[in-house]
mmCIF file as Biopython writes it, N, C-alpha, C and O atoms, coordinates in Angstrom:
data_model
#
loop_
_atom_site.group_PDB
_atom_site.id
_atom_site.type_symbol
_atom_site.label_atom_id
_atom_site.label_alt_id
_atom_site.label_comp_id
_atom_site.label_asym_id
_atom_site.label_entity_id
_atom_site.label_seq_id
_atom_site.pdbx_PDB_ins_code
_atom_site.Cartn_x
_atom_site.Cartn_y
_atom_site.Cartn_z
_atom_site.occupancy
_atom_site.B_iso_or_equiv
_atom_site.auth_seq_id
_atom_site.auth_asym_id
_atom_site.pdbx_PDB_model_num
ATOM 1   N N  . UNK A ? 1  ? 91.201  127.650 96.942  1.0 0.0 1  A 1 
ATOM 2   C CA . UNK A ? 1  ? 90.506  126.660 97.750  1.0 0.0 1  A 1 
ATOM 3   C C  . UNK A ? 1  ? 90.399  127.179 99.180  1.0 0.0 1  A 1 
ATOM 4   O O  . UNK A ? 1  ? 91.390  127.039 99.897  1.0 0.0 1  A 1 
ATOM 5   N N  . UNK A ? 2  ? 89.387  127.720 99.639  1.0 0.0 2  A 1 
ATOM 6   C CA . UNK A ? 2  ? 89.440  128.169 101.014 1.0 0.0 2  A 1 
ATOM 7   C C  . UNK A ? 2  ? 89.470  127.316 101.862 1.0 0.0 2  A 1 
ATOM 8   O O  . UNK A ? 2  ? 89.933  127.593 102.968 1.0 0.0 2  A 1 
ATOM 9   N N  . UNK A ? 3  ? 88.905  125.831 101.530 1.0 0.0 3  A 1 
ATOM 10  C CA . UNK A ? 3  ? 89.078  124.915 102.522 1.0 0.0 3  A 1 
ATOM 11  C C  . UNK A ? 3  ? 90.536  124.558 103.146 1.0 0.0 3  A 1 
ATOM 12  O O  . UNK A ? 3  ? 90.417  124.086 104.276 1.0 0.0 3  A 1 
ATOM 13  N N  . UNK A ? 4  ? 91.493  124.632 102.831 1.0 0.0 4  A 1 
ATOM 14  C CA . UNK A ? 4  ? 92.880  124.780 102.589 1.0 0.0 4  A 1 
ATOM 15  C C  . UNK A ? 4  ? 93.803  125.872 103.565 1.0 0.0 4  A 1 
ATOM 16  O O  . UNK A ? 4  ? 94.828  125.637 104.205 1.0 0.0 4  A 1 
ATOM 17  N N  . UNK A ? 5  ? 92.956  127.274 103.408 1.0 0.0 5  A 1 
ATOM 18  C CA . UNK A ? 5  ? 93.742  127.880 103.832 1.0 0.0 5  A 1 
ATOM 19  C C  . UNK A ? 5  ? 94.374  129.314 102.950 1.0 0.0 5  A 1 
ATOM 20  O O  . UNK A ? 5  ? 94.098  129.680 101.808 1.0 0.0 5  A 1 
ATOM 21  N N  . UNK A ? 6  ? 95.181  129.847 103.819 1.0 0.0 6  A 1 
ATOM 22  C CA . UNK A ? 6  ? 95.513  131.319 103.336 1.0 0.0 6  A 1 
ATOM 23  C C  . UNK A ? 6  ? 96.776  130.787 102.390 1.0 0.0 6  A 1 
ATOM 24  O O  . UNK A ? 6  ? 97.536  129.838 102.583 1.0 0.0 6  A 1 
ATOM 25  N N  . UNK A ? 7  ? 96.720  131.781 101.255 1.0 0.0 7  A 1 
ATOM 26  C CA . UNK A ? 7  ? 97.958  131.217 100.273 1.0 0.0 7  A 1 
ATOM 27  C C  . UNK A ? 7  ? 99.752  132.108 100.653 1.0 0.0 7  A 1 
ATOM 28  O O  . UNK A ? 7  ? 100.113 133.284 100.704 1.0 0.0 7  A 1 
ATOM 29  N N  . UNK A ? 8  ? 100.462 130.740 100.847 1.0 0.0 8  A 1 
ATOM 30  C CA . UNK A ? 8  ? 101.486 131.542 101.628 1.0 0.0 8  A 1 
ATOM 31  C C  . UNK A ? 8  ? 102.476 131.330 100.740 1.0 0.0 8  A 1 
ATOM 32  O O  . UNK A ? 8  ? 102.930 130.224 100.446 1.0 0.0 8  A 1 
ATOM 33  N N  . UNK A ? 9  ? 102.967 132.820 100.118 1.0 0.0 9  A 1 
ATOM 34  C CA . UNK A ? 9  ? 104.003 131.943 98.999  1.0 0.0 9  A 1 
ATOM 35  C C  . UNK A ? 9  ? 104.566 131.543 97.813  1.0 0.0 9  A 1 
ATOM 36  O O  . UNK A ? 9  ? 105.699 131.396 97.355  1.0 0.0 9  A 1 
ATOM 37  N N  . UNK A ? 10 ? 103.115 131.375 97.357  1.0 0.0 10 A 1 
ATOM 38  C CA . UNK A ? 10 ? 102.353 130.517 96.214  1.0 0.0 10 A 1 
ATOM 39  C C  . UNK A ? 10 ? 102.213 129.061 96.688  1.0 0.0 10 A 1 
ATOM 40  O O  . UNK A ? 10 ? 102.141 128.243 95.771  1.0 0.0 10 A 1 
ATOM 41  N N  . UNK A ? 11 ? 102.159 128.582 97.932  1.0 0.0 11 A 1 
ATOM 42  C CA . UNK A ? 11 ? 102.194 127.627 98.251  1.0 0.0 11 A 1 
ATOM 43  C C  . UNK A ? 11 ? 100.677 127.809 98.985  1.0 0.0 11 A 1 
ATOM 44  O O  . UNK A ? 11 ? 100.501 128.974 99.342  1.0 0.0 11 A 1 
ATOM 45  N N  . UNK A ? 12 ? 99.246  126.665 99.364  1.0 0.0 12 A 1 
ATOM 46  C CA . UNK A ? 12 ? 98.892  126.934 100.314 1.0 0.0 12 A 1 
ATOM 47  C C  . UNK A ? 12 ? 98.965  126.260 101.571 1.0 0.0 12 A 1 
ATOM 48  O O  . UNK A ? 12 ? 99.364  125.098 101.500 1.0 0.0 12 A 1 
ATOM 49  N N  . UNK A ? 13 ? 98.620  126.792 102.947 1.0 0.0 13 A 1 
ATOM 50  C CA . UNK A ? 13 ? 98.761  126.488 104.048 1.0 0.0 13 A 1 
ATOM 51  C C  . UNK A ? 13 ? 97.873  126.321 105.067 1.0 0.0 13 A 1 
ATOM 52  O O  . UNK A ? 13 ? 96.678  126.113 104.856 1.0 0.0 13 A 1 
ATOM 53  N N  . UNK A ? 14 ? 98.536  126.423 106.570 1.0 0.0 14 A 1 
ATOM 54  C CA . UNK A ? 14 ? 96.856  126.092 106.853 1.0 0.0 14 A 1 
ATOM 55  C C  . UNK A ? 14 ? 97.389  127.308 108.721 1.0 0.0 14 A 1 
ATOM 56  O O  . UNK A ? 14 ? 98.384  127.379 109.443 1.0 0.0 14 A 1 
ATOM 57  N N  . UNK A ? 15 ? 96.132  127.918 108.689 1.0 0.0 15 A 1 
ATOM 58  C CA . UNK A ? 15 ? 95.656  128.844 109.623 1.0 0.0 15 A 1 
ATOM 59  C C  . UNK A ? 15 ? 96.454  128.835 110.906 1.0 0.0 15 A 1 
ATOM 60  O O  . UNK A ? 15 ? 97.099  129.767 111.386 1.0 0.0 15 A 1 
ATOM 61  N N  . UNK A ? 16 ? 96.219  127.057 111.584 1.0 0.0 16 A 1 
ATOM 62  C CA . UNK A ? 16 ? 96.615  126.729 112.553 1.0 0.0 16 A 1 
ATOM 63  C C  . UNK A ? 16 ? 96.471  125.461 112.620 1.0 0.0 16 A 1 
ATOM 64  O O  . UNK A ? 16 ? 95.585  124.773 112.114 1.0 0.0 16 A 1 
ATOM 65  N N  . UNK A ? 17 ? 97.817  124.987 113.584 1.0 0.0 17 A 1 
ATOM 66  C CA . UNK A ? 17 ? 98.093  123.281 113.703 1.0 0.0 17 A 1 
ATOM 67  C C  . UNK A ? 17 ? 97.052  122.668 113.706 1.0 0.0 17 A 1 
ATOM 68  O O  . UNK A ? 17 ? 97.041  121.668 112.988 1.0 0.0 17 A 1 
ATOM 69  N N  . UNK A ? 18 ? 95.794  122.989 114.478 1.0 0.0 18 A 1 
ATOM 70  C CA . UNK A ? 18 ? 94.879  121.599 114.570 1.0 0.0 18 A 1 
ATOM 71  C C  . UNK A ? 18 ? 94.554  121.373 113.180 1.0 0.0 18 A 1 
ATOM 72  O O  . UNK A ? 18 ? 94.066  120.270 112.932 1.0 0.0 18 A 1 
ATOM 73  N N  . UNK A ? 19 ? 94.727  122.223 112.164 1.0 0.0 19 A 1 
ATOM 74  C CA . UNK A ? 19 ? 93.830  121.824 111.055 1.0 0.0 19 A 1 
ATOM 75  C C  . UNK A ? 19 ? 94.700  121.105 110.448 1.0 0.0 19 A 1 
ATOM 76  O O  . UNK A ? 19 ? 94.244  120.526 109.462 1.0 0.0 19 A 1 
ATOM 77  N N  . UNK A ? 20 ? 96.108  120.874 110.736 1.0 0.0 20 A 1 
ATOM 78  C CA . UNK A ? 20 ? 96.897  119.967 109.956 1.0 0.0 20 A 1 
ATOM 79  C C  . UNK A ? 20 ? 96.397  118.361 110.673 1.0 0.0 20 A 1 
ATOM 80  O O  . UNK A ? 20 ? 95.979  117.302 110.205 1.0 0.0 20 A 1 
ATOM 81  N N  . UNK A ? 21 ? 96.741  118.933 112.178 1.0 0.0 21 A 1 
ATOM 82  C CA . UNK A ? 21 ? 95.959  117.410 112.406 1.0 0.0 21 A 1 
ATOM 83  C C  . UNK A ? 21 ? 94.976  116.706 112.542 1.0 0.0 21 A 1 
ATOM 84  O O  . UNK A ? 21 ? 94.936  115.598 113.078 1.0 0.0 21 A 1 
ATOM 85  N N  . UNK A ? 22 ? 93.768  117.542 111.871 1.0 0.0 22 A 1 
ATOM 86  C CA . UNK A ? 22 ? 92.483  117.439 111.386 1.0 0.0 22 A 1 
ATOM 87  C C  . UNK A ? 22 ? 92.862  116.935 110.358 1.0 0.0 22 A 1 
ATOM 88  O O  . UNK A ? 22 ? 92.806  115.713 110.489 1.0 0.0 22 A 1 
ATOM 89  N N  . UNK A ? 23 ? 93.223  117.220 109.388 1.0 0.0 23 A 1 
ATOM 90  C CA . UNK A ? 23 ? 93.297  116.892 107.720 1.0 0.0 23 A 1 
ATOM 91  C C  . UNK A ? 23 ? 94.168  115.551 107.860 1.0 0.0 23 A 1 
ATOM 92  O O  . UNK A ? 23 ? 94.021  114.681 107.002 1.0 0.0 23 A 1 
ATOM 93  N N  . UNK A ? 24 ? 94.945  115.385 108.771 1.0 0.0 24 A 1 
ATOM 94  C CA . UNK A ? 24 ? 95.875  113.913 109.273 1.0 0.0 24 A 1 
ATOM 95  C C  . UNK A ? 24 ? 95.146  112.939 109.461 1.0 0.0 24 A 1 
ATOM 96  O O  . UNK A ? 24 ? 95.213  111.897 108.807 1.0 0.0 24 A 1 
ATOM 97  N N  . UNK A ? 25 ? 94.399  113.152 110.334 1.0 0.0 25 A 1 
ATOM 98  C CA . UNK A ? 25 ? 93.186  112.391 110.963 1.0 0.0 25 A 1 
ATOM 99  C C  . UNK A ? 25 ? 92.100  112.009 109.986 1.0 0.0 25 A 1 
ATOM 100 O O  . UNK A ? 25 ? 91.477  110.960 110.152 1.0 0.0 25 A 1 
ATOM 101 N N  . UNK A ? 26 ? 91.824  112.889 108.883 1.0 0.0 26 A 1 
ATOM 102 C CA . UNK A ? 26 ? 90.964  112.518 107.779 1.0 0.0 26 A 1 
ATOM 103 C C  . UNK A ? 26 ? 91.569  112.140 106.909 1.0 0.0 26 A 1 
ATOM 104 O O  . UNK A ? 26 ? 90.581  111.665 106.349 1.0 0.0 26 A 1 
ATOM 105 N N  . UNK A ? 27 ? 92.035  112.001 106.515 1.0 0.0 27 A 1 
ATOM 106 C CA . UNK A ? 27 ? 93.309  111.489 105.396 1.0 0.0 27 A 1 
ATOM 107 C C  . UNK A ? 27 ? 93.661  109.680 105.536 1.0 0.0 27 A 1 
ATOM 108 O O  . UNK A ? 27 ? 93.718  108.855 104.625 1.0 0.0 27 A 1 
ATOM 109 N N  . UNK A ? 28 ? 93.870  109.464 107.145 1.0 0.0 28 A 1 
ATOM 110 C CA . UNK A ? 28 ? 93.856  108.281 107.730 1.0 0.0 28 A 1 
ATOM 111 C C  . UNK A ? 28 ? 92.775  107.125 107.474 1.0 0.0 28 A 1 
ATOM 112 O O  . UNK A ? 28 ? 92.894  105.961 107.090 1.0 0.0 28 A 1 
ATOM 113 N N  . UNK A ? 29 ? 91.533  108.009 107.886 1.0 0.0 29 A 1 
ATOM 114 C CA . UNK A ? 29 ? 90.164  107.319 107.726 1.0 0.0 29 A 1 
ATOM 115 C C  . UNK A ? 29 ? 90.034  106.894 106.111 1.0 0.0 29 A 1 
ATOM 116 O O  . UNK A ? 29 ? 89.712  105.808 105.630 1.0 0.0 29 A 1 
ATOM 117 N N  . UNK A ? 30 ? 90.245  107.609 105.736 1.0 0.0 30 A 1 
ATOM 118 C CA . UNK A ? 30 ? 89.667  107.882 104.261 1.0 0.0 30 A 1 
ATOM 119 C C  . UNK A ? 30 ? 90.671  107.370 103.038 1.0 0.0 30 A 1 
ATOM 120 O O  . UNK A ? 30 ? 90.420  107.444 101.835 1.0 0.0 30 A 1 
ATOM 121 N N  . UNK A ? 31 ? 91.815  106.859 103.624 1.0 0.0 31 A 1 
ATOM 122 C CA . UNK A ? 31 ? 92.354  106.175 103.144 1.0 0.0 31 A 1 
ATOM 123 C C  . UNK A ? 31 ? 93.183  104.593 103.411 1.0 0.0 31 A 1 
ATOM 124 O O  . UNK A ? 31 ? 94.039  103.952 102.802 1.0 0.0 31 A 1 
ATOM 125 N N  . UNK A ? 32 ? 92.391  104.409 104.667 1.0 0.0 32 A 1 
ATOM 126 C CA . UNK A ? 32 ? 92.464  103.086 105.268 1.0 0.0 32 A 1 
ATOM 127 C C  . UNK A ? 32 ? 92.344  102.489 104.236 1.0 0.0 32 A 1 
ATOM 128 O O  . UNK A ? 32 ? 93.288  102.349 103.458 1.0 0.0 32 A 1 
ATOM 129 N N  . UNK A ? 33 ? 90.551  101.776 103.914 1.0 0.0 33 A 1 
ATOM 130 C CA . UNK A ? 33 ? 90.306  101.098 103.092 1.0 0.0 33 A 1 
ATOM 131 C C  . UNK A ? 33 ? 90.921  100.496 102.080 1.0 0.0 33 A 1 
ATOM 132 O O  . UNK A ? 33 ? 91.506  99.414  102.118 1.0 0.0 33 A 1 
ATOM 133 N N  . UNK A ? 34 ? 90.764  101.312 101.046 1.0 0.0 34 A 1 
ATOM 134 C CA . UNK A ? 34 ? 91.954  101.395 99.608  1.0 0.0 34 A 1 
ATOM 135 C C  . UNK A ? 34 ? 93.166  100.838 99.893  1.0 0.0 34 A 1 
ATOM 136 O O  . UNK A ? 34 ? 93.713  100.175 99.012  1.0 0.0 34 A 1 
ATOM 137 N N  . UNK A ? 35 ? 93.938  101.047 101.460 1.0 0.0 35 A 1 
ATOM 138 C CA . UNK A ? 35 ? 95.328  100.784 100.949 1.0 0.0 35 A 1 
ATOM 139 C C  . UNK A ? 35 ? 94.690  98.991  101.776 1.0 0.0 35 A 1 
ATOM 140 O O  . UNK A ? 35 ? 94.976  97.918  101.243 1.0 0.0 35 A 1 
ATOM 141 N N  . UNK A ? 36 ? 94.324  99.033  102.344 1.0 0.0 36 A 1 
ATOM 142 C CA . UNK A ? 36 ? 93.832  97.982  102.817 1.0 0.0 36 A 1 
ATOM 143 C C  . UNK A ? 36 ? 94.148  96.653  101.895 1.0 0.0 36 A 1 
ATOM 144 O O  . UNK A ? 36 ? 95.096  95.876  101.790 1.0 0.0 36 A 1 
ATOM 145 N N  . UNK A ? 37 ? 92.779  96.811  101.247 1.0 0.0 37 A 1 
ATOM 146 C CA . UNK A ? 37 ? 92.291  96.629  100.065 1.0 0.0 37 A 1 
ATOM 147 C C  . UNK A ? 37 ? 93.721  96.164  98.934  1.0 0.0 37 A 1 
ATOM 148 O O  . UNK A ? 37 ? 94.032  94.996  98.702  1.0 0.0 37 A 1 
ATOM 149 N N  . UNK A ? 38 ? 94.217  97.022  98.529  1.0 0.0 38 A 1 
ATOM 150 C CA . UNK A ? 38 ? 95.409  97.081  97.984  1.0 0.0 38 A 1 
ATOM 151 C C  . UNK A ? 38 ? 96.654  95.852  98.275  1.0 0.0 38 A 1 
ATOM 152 O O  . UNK A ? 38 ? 97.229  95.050  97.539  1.0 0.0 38 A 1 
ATOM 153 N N  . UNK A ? 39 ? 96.716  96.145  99.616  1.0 0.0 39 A 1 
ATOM 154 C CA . UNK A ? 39 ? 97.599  95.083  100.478 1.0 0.0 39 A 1 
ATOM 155 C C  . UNK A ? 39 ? 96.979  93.382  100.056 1.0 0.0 39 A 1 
ATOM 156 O O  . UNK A ? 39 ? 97.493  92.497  99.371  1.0 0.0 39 A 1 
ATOM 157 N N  . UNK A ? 40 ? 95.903  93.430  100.676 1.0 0.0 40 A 1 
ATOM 158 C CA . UNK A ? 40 ? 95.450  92.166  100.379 1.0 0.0 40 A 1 
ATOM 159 C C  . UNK A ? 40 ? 95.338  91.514  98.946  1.0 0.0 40 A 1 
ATOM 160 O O  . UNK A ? 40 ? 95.335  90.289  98.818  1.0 0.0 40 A 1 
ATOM 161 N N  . UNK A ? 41 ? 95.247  92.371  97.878  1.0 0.0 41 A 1 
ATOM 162 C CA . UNK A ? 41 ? 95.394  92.268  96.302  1.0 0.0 41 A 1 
ATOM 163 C C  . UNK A ? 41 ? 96.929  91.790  96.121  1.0 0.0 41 A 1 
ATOM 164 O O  . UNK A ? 41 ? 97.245  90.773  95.503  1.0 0.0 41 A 1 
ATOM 165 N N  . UNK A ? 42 ? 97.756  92.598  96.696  1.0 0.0 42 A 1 
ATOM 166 C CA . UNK A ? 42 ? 99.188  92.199  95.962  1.0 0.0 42 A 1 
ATOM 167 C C  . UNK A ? 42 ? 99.740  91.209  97.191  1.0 0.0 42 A 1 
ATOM 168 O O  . UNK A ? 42 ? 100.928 90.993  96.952  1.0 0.0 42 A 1 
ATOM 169 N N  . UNK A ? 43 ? 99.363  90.581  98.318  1.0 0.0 43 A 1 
ATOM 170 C CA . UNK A ? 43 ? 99.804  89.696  98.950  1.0 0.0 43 A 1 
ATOM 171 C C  . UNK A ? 43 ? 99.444  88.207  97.879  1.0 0.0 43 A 1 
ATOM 172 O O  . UNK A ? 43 ? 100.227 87.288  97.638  1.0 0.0 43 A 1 
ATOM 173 N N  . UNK A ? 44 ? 98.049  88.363  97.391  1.0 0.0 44 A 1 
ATOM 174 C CA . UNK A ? 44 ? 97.445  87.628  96.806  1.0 0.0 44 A 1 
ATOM 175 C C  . UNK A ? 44 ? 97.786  87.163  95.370  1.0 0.0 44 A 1 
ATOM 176 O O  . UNK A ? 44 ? 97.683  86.063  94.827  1.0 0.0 44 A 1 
ATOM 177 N N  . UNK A ? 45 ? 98.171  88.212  94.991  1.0 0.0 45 A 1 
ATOM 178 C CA . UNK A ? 45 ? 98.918  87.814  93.128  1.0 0.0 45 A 1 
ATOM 179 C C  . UNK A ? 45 ? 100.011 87.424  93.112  1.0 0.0 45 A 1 
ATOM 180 O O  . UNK A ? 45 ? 100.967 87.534  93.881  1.0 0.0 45 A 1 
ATOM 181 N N  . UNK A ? 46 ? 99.811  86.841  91.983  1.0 0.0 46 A 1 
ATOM 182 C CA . UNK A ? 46 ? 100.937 86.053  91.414  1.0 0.0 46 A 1 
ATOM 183 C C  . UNK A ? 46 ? 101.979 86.502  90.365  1.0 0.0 46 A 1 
ATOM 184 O O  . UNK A ? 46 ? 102.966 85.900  89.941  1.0 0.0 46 A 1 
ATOM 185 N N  . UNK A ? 47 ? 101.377 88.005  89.991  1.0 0.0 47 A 1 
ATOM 186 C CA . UNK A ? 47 ? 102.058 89.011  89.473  1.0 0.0 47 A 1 
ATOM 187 C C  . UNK A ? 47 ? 103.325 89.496  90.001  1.0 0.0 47 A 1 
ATOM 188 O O  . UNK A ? 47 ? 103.537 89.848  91.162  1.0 0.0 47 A 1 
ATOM 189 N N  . UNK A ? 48 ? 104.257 89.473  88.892  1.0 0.0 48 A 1 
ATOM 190 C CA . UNK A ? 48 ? 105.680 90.081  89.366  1.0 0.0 48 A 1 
ATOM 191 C C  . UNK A ? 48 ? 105.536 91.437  89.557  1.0 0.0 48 A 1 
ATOM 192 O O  . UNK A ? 48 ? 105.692 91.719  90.745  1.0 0.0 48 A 1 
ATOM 193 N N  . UNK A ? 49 ? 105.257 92.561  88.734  1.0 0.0 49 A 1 
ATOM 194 C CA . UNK A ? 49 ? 104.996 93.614  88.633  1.0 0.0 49 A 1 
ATOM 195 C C  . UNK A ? 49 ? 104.096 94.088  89.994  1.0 0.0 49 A 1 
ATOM 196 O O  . UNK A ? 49 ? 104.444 95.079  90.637  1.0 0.0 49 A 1 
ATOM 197 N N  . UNK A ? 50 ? 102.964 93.325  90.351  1.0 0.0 50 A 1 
ATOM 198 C CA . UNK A ? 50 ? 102.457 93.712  91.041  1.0 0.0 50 A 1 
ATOM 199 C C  . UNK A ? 50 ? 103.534 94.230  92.984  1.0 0.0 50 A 1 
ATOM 200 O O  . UNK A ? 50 ? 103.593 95.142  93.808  1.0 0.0 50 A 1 
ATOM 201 N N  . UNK A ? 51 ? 104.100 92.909  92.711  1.0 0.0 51 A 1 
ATOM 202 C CA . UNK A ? 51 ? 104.606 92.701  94.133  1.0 0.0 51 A 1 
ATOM 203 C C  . UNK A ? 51 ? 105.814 93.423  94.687  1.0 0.0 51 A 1 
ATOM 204 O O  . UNK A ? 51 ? 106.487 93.339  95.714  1.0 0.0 51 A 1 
ATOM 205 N N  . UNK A ? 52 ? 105.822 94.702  92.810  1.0 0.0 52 A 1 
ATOM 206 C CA . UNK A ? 52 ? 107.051 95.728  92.715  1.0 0.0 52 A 1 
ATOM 207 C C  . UNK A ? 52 ? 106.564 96.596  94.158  1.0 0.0 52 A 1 
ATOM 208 O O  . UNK A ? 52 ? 107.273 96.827  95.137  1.0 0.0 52 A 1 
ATOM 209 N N  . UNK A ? 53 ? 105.200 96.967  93.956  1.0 0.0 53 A 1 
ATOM 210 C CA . UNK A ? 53 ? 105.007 98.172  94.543  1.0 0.0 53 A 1 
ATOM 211 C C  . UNK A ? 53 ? 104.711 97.742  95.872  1.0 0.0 53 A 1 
ATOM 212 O O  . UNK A ? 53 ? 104.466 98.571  96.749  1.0 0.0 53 A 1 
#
């Protein structure tokens, strides 16, 4: 995956810091929603199971 980075390891990594806090910063956005979303679902049920997680 070059988007990613040089493979260090067998692990991959990334070039230089900003791109970690690039990928932080997108990660954030892009997973607002969903957990959002999520929150408001299990505030809302009446499910036991649900209110595990």
């Amino acid at each position: 995956m070059w988007t990613i980075g040089p493979n260090v390891d067998g692990l991959f990594g990334f070039a230089a810091l900003w791109q970690v806090w690039l990928l932080t910063e997108v990660l954030a956005v892009v997973l607002y929603l969903p957990t959002r979303a999520f929150s408001r679902y299990k505030h809302s049920s009446n499910k036991a199971w649900i209110k595990y997680f």
